[in-house]
C-alpha positions as a Markdown table, in Angstrom:
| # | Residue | x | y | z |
|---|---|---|---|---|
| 1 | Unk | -9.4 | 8.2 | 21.8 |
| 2 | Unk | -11.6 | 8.6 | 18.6 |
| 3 | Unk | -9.4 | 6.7 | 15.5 |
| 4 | Unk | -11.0 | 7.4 | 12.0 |
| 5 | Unk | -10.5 | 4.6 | 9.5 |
| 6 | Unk | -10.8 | 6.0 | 6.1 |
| 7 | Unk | -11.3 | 3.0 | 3.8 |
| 8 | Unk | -13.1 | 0.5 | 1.6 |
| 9 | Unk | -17.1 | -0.7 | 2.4 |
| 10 | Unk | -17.0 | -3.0 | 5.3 |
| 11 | Unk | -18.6 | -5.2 | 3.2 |
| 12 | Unk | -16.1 | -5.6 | 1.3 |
| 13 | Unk | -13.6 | -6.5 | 4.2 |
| 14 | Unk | -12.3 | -10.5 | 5.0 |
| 15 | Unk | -12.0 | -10.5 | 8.4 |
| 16 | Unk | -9.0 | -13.4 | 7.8 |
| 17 | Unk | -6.8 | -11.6 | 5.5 |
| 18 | Unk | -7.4 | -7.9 | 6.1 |
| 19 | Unk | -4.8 | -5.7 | 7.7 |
| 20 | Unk | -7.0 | -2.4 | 8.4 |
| 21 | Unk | -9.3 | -4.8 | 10.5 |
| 22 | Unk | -7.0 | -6.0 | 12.9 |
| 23 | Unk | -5.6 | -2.3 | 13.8 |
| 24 | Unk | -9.4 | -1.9 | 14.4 |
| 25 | Unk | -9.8 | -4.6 | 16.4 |
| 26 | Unk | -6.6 | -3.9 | 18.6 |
| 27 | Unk | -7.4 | -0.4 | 19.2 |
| 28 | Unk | -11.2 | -1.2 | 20.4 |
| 29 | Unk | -9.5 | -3.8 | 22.2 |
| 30 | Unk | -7.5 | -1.0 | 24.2 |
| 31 | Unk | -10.6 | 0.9 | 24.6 |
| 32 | Unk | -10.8 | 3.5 | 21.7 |
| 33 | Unk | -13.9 | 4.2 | 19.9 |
| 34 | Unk | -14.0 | 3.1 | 16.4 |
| 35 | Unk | -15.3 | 4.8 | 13.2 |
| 36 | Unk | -15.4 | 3.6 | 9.7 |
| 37 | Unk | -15.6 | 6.8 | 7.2 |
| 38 | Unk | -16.5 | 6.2 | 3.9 |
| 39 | Unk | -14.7 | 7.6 | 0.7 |
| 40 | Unk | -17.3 | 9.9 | 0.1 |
| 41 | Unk | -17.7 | 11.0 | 4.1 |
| 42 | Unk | -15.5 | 14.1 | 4.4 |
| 43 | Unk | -16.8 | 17.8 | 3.8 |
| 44 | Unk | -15.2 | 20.7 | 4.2 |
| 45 | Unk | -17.5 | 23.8 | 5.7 |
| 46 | Unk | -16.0 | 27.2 | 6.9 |
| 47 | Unk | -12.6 | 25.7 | 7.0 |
| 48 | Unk | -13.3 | 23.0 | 9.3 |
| 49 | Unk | -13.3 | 19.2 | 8.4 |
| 50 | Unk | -16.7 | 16.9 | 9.6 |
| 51 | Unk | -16.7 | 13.6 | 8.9 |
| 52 | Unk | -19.7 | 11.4 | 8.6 |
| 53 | Unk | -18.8 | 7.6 | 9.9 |
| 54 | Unk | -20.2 | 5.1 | 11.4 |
| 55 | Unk | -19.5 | 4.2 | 15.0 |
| 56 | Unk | -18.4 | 0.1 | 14.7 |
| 57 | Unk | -17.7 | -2.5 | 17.3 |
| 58 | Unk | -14.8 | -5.0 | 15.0 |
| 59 | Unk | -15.5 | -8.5 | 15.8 |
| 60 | Unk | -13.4 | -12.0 | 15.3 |
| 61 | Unk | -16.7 | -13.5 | 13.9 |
| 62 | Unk | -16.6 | -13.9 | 9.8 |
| 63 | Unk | -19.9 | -13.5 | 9.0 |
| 64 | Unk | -20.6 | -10.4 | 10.9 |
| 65 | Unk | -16.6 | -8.4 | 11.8 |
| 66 | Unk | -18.7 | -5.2 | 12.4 |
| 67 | Unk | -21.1 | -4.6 | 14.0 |
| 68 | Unk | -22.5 | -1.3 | 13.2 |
| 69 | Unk | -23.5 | 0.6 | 16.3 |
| 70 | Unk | -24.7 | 4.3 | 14.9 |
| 71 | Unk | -24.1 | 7.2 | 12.8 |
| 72 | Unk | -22.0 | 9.9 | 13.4 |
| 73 | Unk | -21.3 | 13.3 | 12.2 |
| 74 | Unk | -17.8 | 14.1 | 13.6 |
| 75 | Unk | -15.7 | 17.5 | 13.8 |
| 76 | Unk | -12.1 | 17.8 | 13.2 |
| 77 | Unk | -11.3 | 18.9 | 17.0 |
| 78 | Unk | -13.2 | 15.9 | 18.2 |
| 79 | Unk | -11.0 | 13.3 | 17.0 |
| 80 | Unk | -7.3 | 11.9 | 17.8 |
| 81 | Unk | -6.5 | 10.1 | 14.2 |
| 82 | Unk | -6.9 | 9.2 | 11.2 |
| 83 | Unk | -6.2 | 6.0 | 9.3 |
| 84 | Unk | -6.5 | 6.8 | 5.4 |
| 85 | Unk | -6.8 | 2.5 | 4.4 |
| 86 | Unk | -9.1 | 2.7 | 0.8 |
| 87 | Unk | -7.5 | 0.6 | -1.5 |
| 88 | Unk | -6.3 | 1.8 | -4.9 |
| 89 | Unk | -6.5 | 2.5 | -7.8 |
| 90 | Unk | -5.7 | 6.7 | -6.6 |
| 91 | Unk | -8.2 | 8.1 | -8.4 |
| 92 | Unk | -10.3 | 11.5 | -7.8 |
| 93 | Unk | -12.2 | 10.7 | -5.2 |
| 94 | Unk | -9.0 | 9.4 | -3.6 |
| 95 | Unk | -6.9 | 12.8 | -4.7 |
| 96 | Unk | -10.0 | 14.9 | -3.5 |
| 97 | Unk | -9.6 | 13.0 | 0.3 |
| 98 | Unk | -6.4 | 14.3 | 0.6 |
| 99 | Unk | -6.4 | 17.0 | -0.1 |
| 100 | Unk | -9.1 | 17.9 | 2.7 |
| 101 | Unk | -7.2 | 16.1 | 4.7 |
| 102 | Unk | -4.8 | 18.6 | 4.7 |
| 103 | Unk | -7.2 | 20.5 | 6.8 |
| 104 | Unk | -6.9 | 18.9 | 10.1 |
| 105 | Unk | -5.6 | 20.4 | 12.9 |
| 106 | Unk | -1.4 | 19.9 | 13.4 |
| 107 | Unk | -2.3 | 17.4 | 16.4 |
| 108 | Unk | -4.4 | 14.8 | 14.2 |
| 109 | Unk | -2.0 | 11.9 | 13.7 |
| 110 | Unk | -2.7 | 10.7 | 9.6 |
| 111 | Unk | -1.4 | 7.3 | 9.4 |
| 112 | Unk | -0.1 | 8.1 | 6.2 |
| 113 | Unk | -0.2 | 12.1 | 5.8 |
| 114 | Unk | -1.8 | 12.5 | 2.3 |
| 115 | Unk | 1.2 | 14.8 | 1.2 |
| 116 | Unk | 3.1 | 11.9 | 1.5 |
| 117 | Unk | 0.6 | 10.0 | -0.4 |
| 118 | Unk | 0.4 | 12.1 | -3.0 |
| 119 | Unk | 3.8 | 12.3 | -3.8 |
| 120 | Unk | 4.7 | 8.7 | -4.1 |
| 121 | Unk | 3.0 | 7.0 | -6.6 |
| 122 | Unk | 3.8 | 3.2 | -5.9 |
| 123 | Unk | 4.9 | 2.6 | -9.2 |
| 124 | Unk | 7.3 | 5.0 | -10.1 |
| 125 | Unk | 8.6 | 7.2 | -6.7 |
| 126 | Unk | 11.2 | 4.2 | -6.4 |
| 127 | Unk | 13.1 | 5.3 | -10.0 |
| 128 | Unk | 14.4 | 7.9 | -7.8 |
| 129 | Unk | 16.8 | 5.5 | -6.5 |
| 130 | Unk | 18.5 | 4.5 | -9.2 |
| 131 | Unk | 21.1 | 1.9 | -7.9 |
| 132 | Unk | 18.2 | 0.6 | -5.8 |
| 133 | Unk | 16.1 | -0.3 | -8.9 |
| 134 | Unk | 16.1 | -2.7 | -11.7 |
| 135 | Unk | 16.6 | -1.3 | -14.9 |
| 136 | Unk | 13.5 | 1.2 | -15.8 |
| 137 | Unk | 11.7 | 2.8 | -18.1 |
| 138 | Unk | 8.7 | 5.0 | -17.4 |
| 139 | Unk | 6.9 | 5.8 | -20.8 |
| 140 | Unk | 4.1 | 6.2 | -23.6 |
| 141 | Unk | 6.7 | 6.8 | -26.1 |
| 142 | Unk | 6.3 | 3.5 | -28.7 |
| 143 | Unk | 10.1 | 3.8 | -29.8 |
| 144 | Unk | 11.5 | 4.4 | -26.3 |
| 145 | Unk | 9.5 | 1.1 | -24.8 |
| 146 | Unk | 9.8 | -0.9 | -27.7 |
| 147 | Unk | 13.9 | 0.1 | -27.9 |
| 148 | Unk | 14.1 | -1.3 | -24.2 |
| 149 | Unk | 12.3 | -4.4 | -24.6 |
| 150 | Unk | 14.5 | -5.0 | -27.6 |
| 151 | Unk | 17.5 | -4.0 | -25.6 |
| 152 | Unk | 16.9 | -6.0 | -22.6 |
| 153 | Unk | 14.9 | -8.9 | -23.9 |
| 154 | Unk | 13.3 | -10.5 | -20.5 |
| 155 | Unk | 10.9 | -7.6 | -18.9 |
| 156 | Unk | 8.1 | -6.8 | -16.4 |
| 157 | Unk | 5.3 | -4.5 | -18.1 |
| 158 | Unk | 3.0 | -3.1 | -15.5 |
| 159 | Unk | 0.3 | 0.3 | -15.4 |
| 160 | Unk | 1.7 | 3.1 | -13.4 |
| 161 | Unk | -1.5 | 2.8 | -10.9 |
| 162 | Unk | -2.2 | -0.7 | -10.8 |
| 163 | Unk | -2.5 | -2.8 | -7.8 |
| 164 | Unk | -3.1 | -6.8 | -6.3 |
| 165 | Unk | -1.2 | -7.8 | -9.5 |
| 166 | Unk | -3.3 | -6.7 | -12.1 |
| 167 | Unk | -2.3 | -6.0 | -15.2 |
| 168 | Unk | 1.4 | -6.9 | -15.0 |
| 169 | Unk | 2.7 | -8.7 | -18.1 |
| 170 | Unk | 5.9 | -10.9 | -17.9 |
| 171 | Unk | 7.6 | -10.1 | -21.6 |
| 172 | Unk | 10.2 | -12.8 | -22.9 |
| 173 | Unk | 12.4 | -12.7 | -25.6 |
| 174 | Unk | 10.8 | -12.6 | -29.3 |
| 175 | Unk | 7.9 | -12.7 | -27.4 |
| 176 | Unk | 5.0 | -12.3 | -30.8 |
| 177 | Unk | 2.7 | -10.4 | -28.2 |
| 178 | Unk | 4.8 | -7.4 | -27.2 |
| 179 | Unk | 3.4 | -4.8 | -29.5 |
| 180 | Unk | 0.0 | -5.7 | -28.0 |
| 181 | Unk | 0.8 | -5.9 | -24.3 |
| 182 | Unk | 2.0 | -2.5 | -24.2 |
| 183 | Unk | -0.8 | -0.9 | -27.0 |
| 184 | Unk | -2.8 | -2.4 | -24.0 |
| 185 | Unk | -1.0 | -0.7 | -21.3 |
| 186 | Unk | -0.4 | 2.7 | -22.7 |
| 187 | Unk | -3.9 | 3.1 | -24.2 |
| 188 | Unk | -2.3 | 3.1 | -27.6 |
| 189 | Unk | 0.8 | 5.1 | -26.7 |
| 190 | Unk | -1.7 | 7.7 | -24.9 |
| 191 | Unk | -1.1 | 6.7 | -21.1 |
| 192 | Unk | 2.8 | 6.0 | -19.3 |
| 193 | Unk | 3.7 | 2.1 | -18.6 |
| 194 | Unk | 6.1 | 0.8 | -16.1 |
| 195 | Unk | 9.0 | -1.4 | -18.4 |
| 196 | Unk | 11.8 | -2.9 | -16.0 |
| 197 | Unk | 14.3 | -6.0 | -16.8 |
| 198 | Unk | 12.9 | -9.0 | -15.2 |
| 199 | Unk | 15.0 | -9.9 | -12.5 |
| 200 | Unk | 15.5 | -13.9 | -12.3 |
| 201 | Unk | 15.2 | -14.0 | -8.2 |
| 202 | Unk | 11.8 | -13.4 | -9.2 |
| 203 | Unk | 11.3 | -17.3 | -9.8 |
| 204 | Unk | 12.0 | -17.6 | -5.8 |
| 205 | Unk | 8.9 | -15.3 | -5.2 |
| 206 | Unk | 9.0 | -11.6 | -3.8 |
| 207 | Unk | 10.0 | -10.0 | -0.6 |
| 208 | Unk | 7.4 | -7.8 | 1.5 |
| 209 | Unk | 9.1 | -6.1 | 4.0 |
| 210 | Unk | 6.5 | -3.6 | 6.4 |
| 211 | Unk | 8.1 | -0.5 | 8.1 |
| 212 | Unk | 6.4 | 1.3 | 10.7 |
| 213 | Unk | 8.5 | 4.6 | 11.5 |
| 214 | Unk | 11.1 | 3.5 | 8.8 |
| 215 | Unk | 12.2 | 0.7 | 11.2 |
| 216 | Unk | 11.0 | -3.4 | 9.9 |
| 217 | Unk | 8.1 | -4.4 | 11.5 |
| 218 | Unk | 7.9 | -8.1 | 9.5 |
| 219 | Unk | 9.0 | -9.5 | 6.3 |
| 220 | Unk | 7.5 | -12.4 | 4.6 |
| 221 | Unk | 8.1 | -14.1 | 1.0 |
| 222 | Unk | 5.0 | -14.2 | -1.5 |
| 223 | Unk | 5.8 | -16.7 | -4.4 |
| 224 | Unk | 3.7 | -17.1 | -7.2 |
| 225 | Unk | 1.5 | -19.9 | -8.0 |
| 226 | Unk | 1.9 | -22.9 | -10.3 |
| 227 | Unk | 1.1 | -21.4 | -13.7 |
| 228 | Unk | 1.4 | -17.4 | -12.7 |
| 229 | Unk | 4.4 | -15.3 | -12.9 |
| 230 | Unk | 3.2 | -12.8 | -10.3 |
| 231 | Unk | 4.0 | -13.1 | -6.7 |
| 232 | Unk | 1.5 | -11.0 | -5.5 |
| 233 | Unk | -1.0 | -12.8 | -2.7 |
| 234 | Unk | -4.0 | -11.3 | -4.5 |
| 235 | Unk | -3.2 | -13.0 | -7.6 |
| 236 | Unk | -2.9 | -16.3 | -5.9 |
| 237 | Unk | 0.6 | -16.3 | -4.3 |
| 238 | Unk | 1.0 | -17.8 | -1.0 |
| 239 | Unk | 3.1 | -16.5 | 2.1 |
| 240 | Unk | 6.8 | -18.1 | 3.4 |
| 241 | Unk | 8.8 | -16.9 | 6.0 |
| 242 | Unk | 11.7 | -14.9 | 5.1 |
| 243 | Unk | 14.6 | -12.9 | 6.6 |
| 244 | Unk | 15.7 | -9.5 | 6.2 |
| 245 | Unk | 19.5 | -9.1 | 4.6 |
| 246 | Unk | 21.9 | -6.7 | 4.4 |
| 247 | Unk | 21.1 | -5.4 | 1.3 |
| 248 | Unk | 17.6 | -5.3 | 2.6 |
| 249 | Unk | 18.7 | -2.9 | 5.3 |
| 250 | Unk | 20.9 | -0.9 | 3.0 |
| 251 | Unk | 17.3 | -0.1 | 0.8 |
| 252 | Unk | 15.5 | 0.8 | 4.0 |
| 253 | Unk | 18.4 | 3.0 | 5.0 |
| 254 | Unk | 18.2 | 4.3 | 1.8 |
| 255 | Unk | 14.2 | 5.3 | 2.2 |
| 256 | Unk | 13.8 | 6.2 | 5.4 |
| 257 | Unk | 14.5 | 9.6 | 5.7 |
| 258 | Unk | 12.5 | 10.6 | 3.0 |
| 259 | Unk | 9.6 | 8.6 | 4.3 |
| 260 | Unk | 9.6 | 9.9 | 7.9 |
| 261 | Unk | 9.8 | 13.8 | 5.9 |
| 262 | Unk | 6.7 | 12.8 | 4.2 |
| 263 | Unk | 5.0 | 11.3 | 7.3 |
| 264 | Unk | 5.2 | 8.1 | 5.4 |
| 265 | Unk | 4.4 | 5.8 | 8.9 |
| 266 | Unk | 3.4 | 2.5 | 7.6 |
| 267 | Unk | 5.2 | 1.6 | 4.4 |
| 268 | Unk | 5.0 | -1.8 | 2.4 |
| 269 | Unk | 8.1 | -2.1 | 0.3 |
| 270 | Unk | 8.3 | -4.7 | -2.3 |
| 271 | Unk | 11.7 | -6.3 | -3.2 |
| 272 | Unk | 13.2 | -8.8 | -5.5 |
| 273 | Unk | 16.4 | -10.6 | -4.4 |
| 274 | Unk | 18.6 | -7.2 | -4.7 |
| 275 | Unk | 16.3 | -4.9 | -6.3 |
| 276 | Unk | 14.0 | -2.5 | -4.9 |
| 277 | Unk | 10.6 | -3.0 | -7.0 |
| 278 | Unk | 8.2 | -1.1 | -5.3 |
| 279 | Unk | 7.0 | 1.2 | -2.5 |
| 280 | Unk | 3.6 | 0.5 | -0.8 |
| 281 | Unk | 1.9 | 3.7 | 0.5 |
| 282 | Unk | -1.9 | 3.8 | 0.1 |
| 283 | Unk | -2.9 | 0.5 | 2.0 |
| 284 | Unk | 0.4 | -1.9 | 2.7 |
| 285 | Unk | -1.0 | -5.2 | 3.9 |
| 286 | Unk | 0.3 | -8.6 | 4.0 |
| 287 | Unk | 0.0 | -8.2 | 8.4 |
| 288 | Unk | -2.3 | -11.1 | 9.3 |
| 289 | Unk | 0.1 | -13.2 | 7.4 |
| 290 | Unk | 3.0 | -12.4 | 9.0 |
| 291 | Unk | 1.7 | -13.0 | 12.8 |
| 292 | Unk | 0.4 | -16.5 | 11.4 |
| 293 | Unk | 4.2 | -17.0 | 10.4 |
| 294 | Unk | 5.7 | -15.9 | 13.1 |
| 295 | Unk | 3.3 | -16.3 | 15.8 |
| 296 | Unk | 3.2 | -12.8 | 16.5 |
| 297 | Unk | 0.7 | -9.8 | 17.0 |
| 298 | Unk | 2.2 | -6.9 | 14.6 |
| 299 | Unk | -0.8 | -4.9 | 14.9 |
| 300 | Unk | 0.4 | -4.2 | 18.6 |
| 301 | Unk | 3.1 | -2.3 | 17.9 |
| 302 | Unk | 1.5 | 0.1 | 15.5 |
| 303 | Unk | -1.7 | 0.9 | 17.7 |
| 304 | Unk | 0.9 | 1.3 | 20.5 |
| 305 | Unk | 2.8 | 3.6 | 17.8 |
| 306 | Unk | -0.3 | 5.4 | 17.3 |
| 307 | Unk | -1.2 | 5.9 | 21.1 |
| 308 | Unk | 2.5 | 7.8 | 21.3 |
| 309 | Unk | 2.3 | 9.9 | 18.4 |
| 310 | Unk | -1.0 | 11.0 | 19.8 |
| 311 | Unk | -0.3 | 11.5 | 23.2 |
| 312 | Unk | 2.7 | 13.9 | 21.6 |
């Protein structure tokens, strides 16, 4: 089979650490040719999608993973999936891809379908659960943020499209720089932040769970390091083994109808002793570092996952 990977340079890629590397490295292992497609490597002509990749052999040596064998000019009936892996921040280029996506033919698996994409922003698809979530507030409005930080003292300031941590602000009480955290964050009341009460679990680190198909694939802890309220691994967090609970379940029981409507595959959701905080779409990672906690090889069951839905 012919599998797409629609994602950032491979330059750019840690061999280590990356979780779109080792589904490419499994499925040439099976025998399936490999193609990385740049953001910019989709065109649209007469209705029909041709993609411009690079044929790429992945390789477990860190100075060279790829090795790139040629370039290719693909057609949409010549190819069995696609795995849509560029990193945020969603911008246009990002809305652009998928909406040719859309395109393909009904028997190209997307791994995830760029409707589904689309429609849940990471940030703010999870306030649809309400009981799930901590408390929320989703605005530009100066009165309305500042009237929940005031009302609920101890907060988590974030951008609605932010990602690896960046940009997220831990607001205590009487805290002298809250006007200027979230002038920062809105653009001067011009752009929507993400307010929610800071949930004190947080101190213990935060939950990553991956689904593949709605069902857990792995969970592990990330918790922050010394100095750093965020828990996220980009920012300097480390891994720890963790379990899934019952609430845990009840969330995912919770999300996975939606997610298997929107062809939502391979979801990261991010969760904070009972709280749902967020719901990974674009790129979920954090695989590598669950087979080094576990001793396991994850990235066999969703190429194996893959195989099926193609073969369907």
């Amino acid at each position: 089979m012919k599998f797409l990977f629609l994602m950032d340079p491979l330059e750019t890629v840690v061999m280590e650490k990356d979780t779109t590397f080792i589904f490419m490295l499994e499925a040439h292992r099976r025998g399936h040719e490999i193609y990385y497609l740049p953001e910019d490597g989709i065109s649209l002509q007469q209705g029909r999608l041709h993609f411009h990749a690079v044929k790429v052999k992945p390789q477990t040596v860190a100075h060279e993973p790829f090795i790139e064998e040629h370039l290719a000019e693909l057609t949409d009936d010549q190819i069995h999936a696609v795995f849509v892996r560029a990193d945020p921040p969603f911008d246009q280029q990002y809305l652009i891809n998928t909406w040719l996506l859309e395109f393909l033919p009904k028997h190209v698996v997307v791994i995830n379908h760029p409707l589904g994409i689309r429609t849940v922003n990471e940030k703010i698809w999870a306030s649809r659960f309400n009981d799930l979530v901590p408390a929320t507030i989703i605005s530009s409005n100066q009165k309305s943020l500042l009237d929940f930080v005031a009302r609920e003292k101890n907060v988590i300031a974030k951008p609605t499209g932010g990602y690896g941590g960046g940009g997220v602000f831990h607001i205590k009480p009487a805290d002298t720089n809250t006007k200027v955290i979230l002038e920062h964050l809105t653009d001067n009341w011009n752009t929507p932040a993400v307010l929610q009460r800071y949930i004190p679990d947080a101190q213990n680190g935060d939950k990553r769970i991956l689904l593949l198909n709605g069902e857990p694939l792995g969970a592990l802890l990330r918790v922050h390091a010394e100095g750093d309220h965020r828990n996220n691994l980009f920012a300097g967090g480390q891994p720890q083994a963790a379990q899934i609970t019952k609430r845990d379940e009840q969330i995912i029981a919770a999300l996975k109808p939606y997610l298997l409507e929107l062809g939502l595959y391979l979801v990261g959701l991010d969760i904070i002793g009972d709280y749902l905080i967020e719901v990974n779409v674009t790129s979920p990672t954090c695989l590598q570092e669950m087979n080094k906690l576990y001793n396991v090889r994850l990235e066999e069951k969703v190429i194996t996952f893959v195989e099926k839905l193609c073969r369907s």
